[in-house]
Backbone as ProteinMPNN parsed JSONL, in Angstrom:
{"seq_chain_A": "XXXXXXXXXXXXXXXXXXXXXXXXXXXXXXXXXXXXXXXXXXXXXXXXXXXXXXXXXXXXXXXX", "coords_chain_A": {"N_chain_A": [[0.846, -1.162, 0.0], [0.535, 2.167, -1.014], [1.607, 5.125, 0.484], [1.182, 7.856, -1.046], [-2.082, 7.124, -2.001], [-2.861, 6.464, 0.987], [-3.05, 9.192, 1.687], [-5.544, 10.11, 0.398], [-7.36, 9.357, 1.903], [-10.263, 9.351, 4.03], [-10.017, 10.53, 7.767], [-11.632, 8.371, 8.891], [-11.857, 6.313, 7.173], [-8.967, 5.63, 7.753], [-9.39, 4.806, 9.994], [-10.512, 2.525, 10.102], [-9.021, 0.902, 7.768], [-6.546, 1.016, 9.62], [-7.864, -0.679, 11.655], [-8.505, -3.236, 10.486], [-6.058, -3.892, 9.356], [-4.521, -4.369, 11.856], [-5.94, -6.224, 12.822], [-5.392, -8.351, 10.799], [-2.754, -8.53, 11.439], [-2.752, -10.197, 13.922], [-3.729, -12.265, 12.995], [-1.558, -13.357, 11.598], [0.475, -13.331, 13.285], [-0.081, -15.551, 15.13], [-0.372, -17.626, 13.258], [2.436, -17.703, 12.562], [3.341, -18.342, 15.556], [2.22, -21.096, 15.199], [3.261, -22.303, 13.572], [2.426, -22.287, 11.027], [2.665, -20.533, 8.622], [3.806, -19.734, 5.943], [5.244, -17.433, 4.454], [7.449, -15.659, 5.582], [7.51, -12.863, 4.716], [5.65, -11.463, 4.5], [4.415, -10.561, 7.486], [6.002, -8.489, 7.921], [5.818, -6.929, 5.793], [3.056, -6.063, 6.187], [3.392, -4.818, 9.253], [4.508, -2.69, 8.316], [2.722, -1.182, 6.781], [0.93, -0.712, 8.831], [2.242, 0.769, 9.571], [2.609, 3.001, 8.451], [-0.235, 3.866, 8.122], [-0.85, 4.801, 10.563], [0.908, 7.17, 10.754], [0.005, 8.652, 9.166], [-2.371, 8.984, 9.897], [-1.386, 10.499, 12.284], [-0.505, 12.79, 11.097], [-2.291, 13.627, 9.974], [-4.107, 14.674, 11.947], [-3.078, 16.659, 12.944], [-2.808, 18.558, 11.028], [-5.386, 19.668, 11.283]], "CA_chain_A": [[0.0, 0.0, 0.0], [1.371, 3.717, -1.161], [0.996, 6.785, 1.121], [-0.49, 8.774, -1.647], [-3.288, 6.217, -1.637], [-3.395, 6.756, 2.028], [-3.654, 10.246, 2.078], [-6.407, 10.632, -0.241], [-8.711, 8.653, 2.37], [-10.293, 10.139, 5.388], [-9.867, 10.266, 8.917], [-12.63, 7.3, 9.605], [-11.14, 5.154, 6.562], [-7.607, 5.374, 8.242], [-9.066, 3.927, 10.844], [-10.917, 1.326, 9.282], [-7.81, 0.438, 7.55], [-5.596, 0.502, 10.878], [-8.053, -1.756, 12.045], [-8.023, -4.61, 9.7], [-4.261, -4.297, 9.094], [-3.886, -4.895, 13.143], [-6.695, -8.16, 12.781], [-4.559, -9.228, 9.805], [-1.403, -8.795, 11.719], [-2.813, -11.238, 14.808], [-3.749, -13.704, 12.46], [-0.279, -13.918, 10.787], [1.512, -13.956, 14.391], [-1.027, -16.804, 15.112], [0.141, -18.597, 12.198], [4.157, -17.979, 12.776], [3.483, -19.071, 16.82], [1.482, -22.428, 15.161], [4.461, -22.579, 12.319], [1.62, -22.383, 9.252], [3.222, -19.243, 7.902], [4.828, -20.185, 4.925], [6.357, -16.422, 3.743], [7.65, -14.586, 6.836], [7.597, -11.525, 4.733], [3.701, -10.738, 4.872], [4.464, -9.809, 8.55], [7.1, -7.218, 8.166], [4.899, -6.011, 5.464], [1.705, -5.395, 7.77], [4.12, -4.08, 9.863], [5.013, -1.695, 7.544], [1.6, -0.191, 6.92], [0.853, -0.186, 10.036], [2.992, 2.239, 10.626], [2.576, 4.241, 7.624], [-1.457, 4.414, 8.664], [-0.716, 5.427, 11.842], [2.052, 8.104, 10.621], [-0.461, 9.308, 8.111], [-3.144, 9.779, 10.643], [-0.913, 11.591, 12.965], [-0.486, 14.194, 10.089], [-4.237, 14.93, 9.758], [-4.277, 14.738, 13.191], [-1.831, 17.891, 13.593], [-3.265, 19.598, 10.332], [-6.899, 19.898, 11.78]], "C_chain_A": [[0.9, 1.236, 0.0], [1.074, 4.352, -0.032], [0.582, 7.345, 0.556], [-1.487, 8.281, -1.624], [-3.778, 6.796, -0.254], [-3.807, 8.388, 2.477], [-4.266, 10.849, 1.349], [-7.427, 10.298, 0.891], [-8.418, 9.709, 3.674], [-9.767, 9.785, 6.495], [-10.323, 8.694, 9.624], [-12.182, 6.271, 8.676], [-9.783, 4.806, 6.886], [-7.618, 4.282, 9.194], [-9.219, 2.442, 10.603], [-9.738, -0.174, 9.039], [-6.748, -0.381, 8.706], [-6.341, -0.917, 11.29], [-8.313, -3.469, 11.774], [-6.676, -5.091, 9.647], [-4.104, -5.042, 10.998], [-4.495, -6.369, 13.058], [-5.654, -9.165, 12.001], [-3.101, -9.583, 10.456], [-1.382, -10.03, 13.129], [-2.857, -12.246, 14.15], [-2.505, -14.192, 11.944], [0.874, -14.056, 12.31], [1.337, -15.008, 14.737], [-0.143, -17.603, 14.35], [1.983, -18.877, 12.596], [4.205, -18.51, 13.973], [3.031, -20.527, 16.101], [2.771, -22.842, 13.907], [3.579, -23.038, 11.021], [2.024, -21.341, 8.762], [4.516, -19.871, 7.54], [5.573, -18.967, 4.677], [6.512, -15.424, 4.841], [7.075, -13.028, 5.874], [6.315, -11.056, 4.538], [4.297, -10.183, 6.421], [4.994, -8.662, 8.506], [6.179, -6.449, 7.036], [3.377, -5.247, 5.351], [2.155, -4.601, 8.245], [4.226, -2.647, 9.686], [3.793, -0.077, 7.577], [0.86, -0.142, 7.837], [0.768, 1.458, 10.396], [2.572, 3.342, 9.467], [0.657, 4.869, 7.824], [-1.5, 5.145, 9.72], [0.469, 6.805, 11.619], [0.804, 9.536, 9.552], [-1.541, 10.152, 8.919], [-2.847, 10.508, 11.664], [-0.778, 12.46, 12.416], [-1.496, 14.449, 9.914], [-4.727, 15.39, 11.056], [-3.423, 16.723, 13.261], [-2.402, 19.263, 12.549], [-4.474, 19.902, 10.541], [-6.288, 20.91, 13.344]], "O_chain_A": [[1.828, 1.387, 0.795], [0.019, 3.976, 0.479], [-0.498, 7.789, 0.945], [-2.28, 9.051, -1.081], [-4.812, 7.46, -0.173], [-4.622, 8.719, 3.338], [-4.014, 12.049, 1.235], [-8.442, 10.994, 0.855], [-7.483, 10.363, 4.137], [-9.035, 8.796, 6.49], [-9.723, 8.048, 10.483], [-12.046, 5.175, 9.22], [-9.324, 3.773, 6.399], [-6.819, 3.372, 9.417], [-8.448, 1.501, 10.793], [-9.571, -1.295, 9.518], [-6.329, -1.535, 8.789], [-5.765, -2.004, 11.303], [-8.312, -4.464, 12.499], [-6.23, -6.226, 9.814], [-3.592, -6.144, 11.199], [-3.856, -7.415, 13.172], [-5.231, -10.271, 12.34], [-2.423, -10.568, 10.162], [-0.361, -10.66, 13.405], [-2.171, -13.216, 14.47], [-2.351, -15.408, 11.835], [1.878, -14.768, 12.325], [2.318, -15.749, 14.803], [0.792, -18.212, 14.87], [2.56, -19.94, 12.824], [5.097, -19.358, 14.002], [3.739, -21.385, 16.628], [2.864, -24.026, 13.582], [3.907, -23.899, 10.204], [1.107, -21.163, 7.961], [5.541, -20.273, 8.089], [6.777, -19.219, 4.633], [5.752, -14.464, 4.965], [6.301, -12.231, 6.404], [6.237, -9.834, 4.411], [4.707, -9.03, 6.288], [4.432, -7.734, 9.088], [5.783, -5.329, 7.36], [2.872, -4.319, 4.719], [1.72, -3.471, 8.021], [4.105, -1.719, 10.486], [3.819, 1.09, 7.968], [-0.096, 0.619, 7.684], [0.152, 2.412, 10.87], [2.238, 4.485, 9.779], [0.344, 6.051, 7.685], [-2.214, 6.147, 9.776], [0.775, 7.365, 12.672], [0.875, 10.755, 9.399], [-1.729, 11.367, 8.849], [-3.731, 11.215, 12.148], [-0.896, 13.439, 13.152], [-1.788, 15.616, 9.654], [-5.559, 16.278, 11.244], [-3.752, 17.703, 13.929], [-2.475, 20.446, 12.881], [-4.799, 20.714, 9.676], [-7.106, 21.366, 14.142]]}, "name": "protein", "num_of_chains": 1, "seq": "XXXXXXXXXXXXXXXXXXXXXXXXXXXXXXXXXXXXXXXXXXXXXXXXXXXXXXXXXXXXXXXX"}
């Protein structure tokens, strides 16, 4: 997922977002604690946008 993408969407789709990406990111720790996670790198890239949701909505956060 881009950041321009993300900062076309609103405040309430950030969260949205955040909050699937975090569901998605239990289920894939799930999987690496049970050793069914075949491609480590899905985690690190959850991870990723995570952070960039949460970075994005601290900037609308600050420009409001």
């Amino acid at each position: 997922m881009k950041s321009s993408e993300l900062r076309v969407k609103s405040a309430a789709d950030l969260e949205k977002e955040l909050l699937s990406l975090t569901k998605a990111q239990f289920g894939l720790r799930m999987q690496v604690a049970t050793q069914q996670l075949n491609n480590n790198s899905q985690l690190l890239k959850v991870r990723r946008d995570i952070a960039r949701v949460k970075t994005i909505l601290t900037e609308k956060g600050a420009q409001q």
